[in-house]
C-alpha positions as CSV (number, residue, x, y, z in Angstrom):
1,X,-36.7,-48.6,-228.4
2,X,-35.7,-51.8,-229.5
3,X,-38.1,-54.9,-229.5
4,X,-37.3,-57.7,-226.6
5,X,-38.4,-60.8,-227.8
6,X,-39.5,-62.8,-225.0
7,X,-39.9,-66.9,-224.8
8,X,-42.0,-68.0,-222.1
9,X,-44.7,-70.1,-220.8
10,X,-42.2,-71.8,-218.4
11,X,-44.5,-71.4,-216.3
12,X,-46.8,-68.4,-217.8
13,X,-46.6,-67.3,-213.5
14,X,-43.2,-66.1,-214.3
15,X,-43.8,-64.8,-217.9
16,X,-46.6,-62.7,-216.1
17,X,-44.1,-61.2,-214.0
18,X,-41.2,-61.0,-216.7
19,X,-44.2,-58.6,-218.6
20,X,-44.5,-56.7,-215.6
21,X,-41.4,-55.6,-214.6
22,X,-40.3,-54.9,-218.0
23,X,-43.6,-52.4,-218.7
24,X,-42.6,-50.8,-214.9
25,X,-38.6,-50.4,-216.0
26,X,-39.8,-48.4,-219.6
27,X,-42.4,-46.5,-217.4
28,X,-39.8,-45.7,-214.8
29,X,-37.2,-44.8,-217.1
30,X,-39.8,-42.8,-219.7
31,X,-42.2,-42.0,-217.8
32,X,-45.4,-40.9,-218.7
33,X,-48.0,-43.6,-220.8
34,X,-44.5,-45.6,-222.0
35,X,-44.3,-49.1,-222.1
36,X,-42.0,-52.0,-223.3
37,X,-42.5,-52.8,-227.0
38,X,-42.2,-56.2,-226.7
39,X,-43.2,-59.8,-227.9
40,X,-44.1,-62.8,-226.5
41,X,-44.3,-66.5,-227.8
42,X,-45.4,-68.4,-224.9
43,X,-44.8,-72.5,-225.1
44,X,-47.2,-75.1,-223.6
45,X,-45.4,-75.7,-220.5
46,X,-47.0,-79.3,-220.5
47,X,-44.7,-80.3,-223.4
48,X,-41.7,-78.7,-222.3
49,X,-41.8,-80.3,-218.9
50,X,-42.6,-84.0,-220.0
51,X,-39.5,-83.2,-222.0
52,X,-37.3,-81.8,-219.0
53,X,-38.5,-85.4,-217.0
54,X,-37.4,-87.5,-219.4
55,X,-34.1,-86.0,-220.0
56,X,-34.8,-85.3,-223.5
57,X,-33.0,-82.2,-223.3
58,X,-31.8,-81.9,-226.9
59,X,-35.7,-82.5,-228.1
60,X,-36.4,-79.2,-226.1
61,X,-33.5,-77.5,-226.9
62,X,-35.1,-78.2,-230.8
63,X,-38.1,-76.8,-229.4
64,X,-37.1,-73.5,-227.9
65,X,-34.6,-72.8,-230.7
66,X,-37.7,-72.9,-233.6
67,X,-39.9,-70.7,-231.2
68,X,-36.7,-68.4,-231.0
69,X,-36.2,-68.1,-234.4
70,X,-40.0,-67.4,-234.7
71,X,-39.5,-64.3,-232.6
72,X,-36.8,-63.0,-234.5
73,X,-39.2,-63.8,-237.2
74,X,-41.5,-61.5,-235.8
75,X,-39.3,-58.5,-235.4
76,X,-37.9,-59.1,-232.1
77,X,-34.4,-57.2,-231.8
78,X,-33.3,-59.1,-229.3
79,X,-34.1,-62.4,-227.0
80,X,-34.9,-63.3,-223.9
81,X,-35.5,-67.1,-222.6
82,X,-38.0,-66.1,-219.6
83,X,-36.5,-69.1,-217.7
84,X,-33.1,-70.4,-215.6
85,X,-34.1,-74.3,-216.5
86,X,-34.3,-73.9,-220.0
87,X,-31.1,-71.7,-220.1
88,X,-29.5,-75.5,-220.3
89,X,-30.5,-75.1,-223.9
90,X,-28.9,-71.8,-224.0
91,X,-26.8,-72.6,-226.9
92,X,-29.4,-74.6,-228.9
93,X,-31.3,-71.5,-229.0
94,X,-28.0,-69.0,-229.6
95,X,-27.5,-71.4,-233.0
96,X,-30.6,-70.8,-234.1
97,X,-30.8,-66.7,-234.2
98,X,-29.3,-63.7,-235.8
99,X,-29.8,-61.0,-233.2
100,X,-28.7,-60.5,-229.7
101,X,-29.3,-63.2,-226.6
102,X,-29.4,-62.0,-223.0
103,X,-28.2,-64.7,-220.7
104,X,-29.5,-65.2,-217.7
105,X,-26.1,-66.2,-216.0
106,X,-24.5,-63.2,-217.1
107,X,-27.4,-61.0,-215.8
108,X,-26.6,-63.0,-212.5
109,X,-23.1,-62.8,-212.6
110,X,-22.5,-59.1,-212.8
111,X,-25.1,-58.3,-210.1
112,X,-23.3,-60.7,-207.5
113,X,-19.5,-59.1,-208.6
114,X,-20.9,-55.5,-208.4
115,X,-22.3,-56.0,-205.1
116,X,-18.9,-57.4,-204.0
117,X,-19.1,-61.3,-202.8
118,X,-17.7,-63.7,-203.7
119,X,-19.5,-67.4,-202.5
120,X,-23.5,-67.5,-203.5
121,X,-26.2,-69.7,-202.6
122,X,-28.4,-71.1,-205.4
123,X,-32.1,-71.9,-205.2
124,X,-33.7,-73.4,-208.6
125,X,-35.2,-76.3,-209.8
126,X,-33.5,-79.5,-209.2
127,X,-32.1,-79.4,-212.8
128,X,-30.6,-76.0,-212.4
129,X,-29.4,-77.2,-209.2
130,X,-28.0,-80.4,-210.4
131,X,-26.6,-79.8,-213.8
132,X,-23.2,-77.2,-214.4
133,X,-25.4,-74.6,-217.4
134,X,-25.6,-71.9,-214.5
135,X,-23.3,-72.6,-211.6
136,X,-20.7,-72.6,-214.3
137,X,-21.9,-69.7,-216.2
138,X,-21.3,-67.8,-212.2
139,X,-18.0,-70.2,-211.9
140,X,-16.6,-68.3,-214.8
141,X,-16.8,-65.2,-213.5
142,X,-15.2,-65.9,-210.9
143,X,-17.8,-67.0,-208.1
144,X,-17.9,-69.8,-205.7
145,X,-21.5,-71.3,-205.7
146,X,-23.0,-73.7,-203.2
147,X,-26.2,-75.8,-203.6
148,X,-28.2,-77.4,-201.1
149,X,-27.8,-80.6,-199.9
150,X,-30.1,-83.5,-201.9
151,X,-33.1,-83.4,-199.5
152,X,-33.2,-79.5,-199.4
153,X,-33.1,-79.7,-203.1
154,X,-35.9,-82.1,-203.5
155,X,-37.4,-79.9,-200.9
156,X,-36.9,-76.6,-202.9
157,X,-38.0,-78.6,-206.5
158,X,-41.0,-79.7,-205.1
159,X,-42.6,-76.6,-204.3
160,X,-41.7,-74.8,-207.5
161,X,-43.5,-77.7,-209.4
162,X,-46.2,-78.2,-206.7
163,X,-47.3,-75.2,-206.0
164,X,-45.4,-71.8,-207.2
165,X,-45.6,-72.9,-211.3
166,X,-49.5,-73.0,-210.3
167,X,-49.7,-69.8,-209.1
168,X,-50.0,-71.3,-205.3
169,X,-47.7,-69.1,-202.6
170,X,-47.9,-70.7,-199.2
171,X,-46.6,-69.6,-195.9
172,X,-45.4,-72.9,-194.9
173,X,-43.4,-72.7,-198.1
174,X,-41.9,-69.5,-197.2
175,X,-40.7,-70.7,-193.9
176,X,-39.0,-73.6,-195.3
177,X,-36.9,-71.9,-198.2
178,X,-35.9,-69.5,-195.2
179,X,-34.4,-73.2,-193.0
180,X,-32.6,-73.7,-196.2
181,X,-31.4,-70.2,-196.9
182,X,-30.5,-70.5,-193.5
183,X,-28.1,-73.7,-193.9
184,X,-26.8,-72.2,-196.9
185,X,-25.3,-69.5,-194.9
186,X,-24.1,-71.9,-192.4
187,X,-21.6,-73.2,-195.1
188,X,-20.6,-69.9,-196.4
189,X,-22.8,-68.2,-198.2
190,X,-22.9,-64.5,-198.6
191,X,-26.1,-64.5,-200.4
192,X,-28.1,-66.7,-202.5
193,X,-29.5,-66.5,-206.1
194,X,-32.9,-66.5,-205.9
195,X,-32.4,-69.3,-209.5
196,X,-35.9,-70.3,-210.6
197,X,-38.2,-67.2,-212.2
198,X,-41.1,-68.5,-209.7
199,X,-39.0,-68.6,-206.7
200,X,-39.4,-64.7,-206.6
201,X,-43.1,-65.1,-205.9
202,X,-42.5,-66.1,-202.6
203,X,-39.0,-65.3,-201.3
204,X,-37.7,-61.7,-201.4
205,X,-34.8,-59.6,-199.5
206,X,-36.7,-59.1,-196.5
207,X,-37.4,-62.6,-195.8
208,X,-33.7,-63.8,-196.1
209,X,-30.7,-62.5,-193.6
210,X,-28.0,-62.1,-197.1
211,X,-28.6,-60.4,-199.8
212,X,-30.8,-61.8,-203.1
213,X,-30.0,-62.1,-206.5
214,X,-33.3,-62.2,-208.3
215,X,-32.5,-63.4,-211.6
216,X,-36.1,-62.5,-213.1
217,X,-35.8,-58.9,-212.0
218,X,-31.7,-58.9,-212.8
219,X,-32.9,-60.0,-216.3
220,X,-36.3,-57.9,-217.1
221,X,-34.3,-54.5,-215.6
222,X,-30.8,-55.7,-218.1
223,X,-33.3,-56.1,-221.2
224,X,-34.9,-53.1,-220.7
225,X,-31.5,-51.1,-220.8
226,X,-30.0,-53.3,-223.6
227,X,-33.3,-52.2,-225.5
228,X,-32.9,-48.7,-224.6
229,X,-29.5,-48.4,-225.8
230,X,-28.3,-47.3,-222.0
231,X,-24.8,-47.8,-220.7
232,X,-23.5,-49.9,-218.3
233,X,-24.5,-49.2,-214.7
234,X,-24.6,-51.4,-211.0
235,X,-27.1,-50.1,-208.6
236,X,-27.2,-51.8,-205.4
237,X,-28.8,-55.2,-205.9
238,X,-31.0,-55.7,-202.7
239,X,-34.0,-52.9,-202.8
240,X,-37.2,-54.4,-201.4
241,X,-40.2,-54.1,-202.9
242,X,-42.4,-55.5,-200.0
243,X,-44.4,-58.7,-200.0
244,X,-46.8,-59.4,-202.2
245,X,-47.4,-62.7,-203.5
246,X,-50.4,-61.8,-205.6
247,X,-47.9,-59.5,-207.7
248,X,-44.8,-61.2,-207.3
249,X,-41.3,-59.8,-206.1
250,X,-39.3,-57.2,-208.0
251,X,-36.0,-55.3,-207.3
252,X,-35.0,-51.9,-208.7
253,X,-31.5,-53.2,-208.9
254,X,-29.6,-55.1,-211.8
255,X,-26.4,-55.6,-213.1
256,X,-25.5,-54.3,-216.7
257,X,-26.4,-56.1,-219.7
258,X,-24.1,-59.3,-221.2
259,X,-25.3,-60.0,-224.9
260,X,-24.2,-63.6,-226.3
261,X,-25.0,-63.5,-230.3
């Protein structure tokens, strides 16, 4: 088994569940006491964030790229940035490593094309929403993805930095991600990417009338193949794992691995 090297702490809420479903996949897949052999540098997310509101992306793209080469460092075989956000450093963090980098776009990508659509909805912070690192990372492979309009965006922003990077999951919340779900698919969309690693603590594929494209889950369950050394497969991606905001959301489903060096 390979080591995944993972770089977190954006929030720790989602590294939490990154660790999770990545010990499940290894025990699914193994069976018996297996687990992921794994490690994990977790950033002060109070840092990285003053950065992200200042617009001092290349300072954080400095940032994540030292902590990335300290996990290679470390012996991590390959690397996994436990966040969509940060993914806008993406290549800042690719320059500064040897080994293997699982994109979270790719991840993403494949799931949507294997499940056969073709226009997306996409949920995620307001810089994921606003800024082209991941709708253009889907555009490439040839998908059509719509964002919500500016007051469902500060809408959707506000509770992952209110409320679900604190480990707070409100029903009210819930509800209103499901009114703009719902306008999403008003405009077109055959199902929406579920684009900010906390948004799976409160809104899984029961709660939504399209399919969901987890990104956390599409990510952890590629990893854990690539680390494995297992060939390409596309389950369905929409398996419910019931609600439970305590322990987050998962999905058994994923799309094959994509591996940018």
């Amino acid at each position: 088994m390979r080591t995944i090297g993972l770089l977190g702490g954006m929030s720790w809420e989602s590294s939490a569940l990154y660790y999770r479903l990545l010990n499940e996949a290894v025990r699914d897949r193994l069976g018996g006491f297996h687990s992921a052999r794994c490690i994990l540098l977790s950033v002060d997310f109070a840092g990285v964030q003053r950065l992200q509101a200042a617009g001092e992306w290349a300072a954080a793209g400095e940032l994540l790229a030292a902590d990335a080469r300290a996990l290679q460092d470390a012996g991590a075989d390959l690397v996994l940035l436990c966040t969509n956000t940060m993914h806008t450093v993406a290549d800042a963090v690719t320059g500064a490593i040897d080994v293997p980098f699982l994109h979270i776009g790719d991840t993403t990508a494949e799931a949507i094309t294997a499940a056969g659509l073709t226009r997306v909805g996409l949920l995620g912070t307001g810089y994921t929403m606003a800024q082209p690192f991941l709708v253009d990372r889907l555009a490439a492979a040839g998908l059509e993805v719509l964002v919500p309009e500016q007051p469902d965006r500060d809408l959707v922003h506000r509770v992952i930095y209110d409320e679900l990077v604190l480990g707070v999951v409100r029903e009210e919340s819930r509800r209103t991600y499901q009114e703009v779900v719902g306008r999403l698919v008003a405009r077109g969309a055959q199902g929406v990417v579920l684009g900010c690693t906390e948004i799976e603590l409160l809104i899984g594929p029961d709660d939504v009338p399209v399919p969901t494209f987890p990104t956390t889950a599409l990510h952890a369950a590629a990893a854990v193949r690539a680390a494995l050394g297992e060939g390409p497969r596309c389950p369905p991606p929409l398996a419910s794992s019931g609600r439970d905001p305590a322990a987050g959301r998962s999905s058994t489903s994923a799309a094959p691995p994509t591996i940018d060096r």
